[in-house]
N, C-alpha and C positions, 0 to 999 in steps of 0.2 A: 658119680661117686663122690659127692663132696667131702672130702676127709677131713674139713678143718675141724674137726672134734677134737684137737690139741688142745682149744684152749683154755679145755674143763678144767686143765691144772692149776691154770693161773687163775680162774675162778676162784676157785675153790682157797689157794692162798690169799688173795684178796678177801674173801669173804668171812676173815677171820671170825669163823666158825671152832667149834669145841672142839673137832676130830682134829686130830694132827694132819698135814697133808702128807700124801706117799711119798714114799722115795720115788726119784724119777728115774725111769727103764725107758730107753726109745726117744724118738723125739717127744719132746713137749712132755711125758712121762705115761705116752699112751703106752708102752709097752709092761706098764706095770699088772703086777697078777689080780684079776677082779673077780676071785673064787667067790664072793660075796655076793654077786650078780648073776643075773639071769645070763647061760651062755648060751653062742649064735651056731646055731646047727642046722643042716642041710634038713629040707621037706618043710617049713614053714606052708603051709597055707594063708595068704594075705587076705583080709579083709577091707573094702572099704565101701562106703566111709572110713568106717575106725580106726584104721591105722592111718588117717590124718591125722590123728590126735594124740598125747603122748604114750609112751610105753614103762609104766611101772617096773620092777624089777632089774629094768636094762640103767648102764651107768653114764653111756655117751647117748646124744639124739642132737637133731638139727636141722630146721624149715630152711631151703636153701634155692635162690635165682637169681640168674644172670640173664641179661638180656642188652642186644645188641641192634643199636637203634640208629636211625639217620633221620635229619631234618627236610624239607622240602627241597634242601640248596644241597643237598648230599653231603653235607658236616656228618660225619657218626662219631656214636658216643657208649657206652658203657654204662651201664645200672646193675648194679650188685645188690643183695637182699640177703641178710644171714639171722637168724634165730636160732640161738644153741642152748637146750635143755643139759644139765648136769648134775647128778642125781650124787648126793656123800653117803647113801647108806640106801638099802635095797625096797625100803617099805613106802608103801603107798603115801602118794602128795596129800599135803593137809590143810587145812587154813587156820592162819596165823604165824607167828613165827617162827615156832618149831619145825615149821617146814624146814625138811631139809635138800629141798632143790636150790638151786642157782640158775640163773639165765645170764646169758649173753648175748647182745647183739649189732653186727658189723653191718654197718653201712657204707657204699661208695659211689662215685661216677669219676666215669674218664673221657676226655679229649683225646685228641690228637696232641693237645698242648697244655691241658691239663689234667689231675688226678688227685683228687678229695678223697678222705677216709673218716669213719667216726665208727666208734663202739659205745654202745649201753648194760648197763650192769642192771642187775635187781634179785633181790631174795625172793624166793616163791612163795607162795601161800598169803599173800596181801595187795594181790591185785596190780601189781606194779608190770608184770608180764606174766604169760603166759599161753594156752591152747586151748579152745573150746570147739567141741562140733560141731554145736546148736545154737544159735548157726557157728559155721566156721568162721574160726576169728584167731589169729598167729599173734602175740603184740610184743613190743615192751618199747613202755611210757608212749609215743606217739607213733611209733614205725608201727607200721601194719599190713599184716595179709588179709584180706579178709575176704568173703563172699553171702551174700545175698541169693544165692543160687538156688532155685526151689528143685534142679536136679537132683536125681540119685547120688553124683559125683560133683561135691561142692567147688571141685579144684576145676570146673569145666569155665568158670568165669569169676575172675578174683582181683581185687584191691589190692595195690600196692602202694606204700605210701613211706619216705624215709624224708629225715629235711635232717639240717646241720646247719653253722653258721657261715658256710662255705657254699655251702649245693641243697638243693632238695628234687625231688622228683616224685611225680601222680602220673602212676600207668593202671591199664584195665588190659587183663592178662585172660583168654577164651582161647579153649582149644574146641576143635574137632572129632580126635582121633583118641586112641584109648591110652592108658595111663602104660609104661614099658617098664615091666622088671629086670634089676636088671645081673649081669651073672647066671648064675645057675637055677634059673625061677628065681628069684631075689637074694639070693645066698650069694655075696659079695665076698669073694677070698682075697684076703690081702697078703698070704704069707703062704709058702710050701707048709710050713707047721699048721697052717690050718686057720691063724687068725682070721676074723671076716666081720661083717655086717650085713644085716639085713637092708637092703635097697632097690628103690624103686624110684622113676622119672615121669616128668610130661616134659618131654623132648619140643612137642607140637604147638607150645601157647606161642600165639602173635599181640603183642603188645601193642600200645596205641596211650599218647599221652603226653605230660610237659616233663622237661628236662631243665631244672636251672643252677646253673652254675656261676657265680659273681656275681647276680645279678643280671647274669643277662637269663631270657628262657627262650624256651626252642620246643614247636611243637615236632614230636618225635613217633616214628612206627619200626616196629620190626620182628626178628621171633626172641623168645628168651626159651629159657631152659628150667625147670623146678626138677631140685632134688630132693629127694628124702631119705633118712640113713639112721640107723640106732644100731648099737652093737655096746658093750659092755669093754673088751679089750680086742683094739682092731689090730693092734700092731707086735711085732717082737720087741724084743729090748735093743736089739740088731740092726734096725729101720730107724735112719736117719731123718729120712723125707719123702715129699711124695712130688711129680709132676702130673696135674690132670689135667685134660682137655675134655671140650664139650664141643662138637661138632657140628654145624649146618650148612650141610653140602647143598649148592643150587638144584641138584639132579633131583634132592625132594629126599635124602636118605639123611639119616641122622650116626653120629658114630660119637660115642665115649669110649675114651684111653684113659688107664694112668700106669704111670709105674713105681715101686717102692721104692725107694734106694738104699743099700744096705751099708755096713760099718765093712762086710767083708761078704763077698761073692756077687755076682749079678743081680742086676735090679727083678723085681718080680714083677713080671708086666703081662698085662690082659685089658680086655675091652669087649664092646658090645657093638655091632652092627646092627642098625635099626633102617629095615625098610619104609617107603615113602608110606606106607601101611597101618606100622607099628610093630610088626612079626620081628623077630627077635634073634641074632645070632652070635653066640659068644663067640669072643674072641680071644687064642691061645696067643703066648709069645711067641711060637712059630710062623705065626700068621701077620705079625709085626713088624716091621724095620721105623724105630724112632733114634732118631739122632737128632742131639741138637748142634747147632749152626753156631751162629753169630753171637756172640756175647758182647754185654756191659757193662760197666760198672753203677752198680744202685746203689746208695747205702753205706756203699766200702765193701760190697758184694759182686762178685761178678754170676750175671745171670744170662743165663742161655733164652735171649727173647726172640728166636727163629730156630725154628725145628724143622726136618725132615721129616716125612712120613709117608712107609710105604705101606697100603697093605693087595700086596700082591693076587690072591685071591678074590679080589674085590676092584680089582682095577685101580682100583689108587693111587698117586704117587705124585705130592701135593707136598707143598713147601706152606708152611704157618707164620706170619711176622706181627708182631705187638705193634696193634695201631700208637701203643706210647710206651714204648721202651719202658720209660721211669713211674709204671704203675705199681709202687712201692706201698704197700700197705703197714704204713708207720703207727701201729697200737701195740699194744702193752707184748705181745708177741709180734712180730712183723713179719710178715713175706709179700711175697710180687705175688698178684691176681688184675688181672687185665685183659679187654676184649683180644682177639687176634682176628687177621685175615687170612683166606686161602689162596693160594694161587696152582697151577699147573694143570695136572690131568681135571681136577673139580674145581670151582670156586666157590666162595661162599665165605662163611665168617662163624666165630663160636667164644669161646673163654679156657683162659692156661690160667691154671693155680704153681705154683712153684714156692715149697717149704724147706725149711731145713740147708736153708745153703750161707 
């Protein structure tokens, strides 16, 4: 469930464009009303191909992986990969500059002992980023997804590519196993009032490639995680933040959490249980125990980087700790995003997003 589609708003202020921006409702101002946009309602039927590629009429969307890597010498590391489409007004992308999309895109890696961040900006419709099918190609300026794939499903073997003047990283990302919907067939609820997004994963890609950080590089293997997510207004005015986790348990099962966190009542929290398979089981807050643990201070922020985690039903009951505490994502909106490890009843390792604190 990658939710960082907050940071359309700041797009969109930056991009001192003609429309006025909205008022903000919610964090980041995702809670604001998007009656102008296409809404996100249960019984979707996904298509792909084509739903790699963007979704006209919808307001938020975003190409999204993480992946959790180790060197020969057992160093591990973190690679993050974000592409955010952001759409001012509901009509079809154009070329030239009246386009009226926006892109954004976040880049990272992390140590043990250290933690790089970069974002790219660009207007649409002039070539500077954006999404193509044929073939499949994600960009903006030099970062890239991309595949050569003569499959059915382009996302089965894919290019990644991010560089900064701090870090850069070339992985080749192939799955196996089929792509997971995720929520209720893809119908992703993020609020009792019904907010949501359309969402789907490759839980399954194993990575393989270099990591360079300073200067120095490190040949690197491991699994990552692709997200994909569009929705128009995912959130309440009431929803402060979000906590999400991406899980890859040794036993071969996969599992995503997240939960909302509100200005007033209980967080709203659900997930997905993903067999060694792909087959598919949501997950209610009853069926949850997330607590977090141990805090730090990041920022002049105190962040909860060790969480608890039961889910009873499933046998689980697994403690998560930030291989680097101070994985601070310092851009134009900031929050902590950082690999994590498991320990207890399962082991294994995955990625905590943490916004709005």
């Amino acid at each position: 469930m990658k939710i960082r589609f907050g940071i359309w708003l700041l797009v969109t202020l930056l991009a001192g464009c003609d429309q006025s921006a909205p008022v903000e409702k919610g964090f980041a101002g995702l809670g604001h009303q998007a009656t102008a946009f296409t809404p996100v309602v249960p019984g979707r039927v996904f298509s792909f191909p084509a739903d790699h590629g963007p979704h006209d009429g919808f307001r938020i969307e975003w190409w999204y992986v993480t992946a959790n890597l180790k060197d020969e010498q057992g160093h591990e590391f973190g690679a993050q990969w974000t592409l955010f489409r952001s759409a001012l007004n509901a009509t079809p992308e154009v070329t030239g500059w009246s386009d009226q999309t926006l892109w954004l895109g976040h880049a990272a890696v992390t140590s043990a002992t250290e933690h790089h961040a970069a974002e790219r900006y660009a207007r649409g419709g002039v070539g500077q980023a954006g999404v193509t099918l044929t073939p499949f190609n994600a960009w903006i300026d030099d970062w890239r997804l991309s595949s050569d794939s003569a499959d059915s499903d382009p996302l089965v073997d894919v290019q990644l590519s991010a560089r900064d003047k701090s870090f850069s990283y070339h992985l080749r990302l192939t799955a196996n196993r089929p792509l997971v919907l995720q929520g209720d067939k893809g119908f992703s609820q993020k609020s009792e009032q019904g907010q949501a997004s359309y969402y789907y994963s490759q839980p399954f890609f194993q990575a393989s490639g270099t990591v360079e950080i300073d200067g120095n590089r490190y040949q690197v293997s491991g699994p990552a995680w692709l997200d994909r997510e569009w929705s128009s207004q995912p959130l309440t005015a009431n929803q402060t933040g979000w906590d999400w986790f991406s899980l890859h348990l040794d036993s071969g099962e996969q599992v995503m959490l997240y939960r909302m966190r509100q200005k007033d009542g209980a967080p709203y929290l659900t997930g997905t249980w993903i067999d060694a398979q792909g087959q598919t089981q949501l997950l209610q807050a009853a069926d949850i125990h997330l607590t977090p643990q141990d805090t730090v201070k990041v920022a002049g922020r105190s962040m909860p980087v060790r969480w608890s985690i039961e889910i009873p039903g499933k046998h689980v009951d697994i403690v998560i700790s930030a291989l680097n505490p101070n994985a601070w994502m310092d851009l134009r909106i900031p929050y902590w995003e950082g690999p994590v490890q498991l320990s207890g009843s399962h082991g294994g390792q995955g990625y905590l997003e943490m916004t709005g604190y």
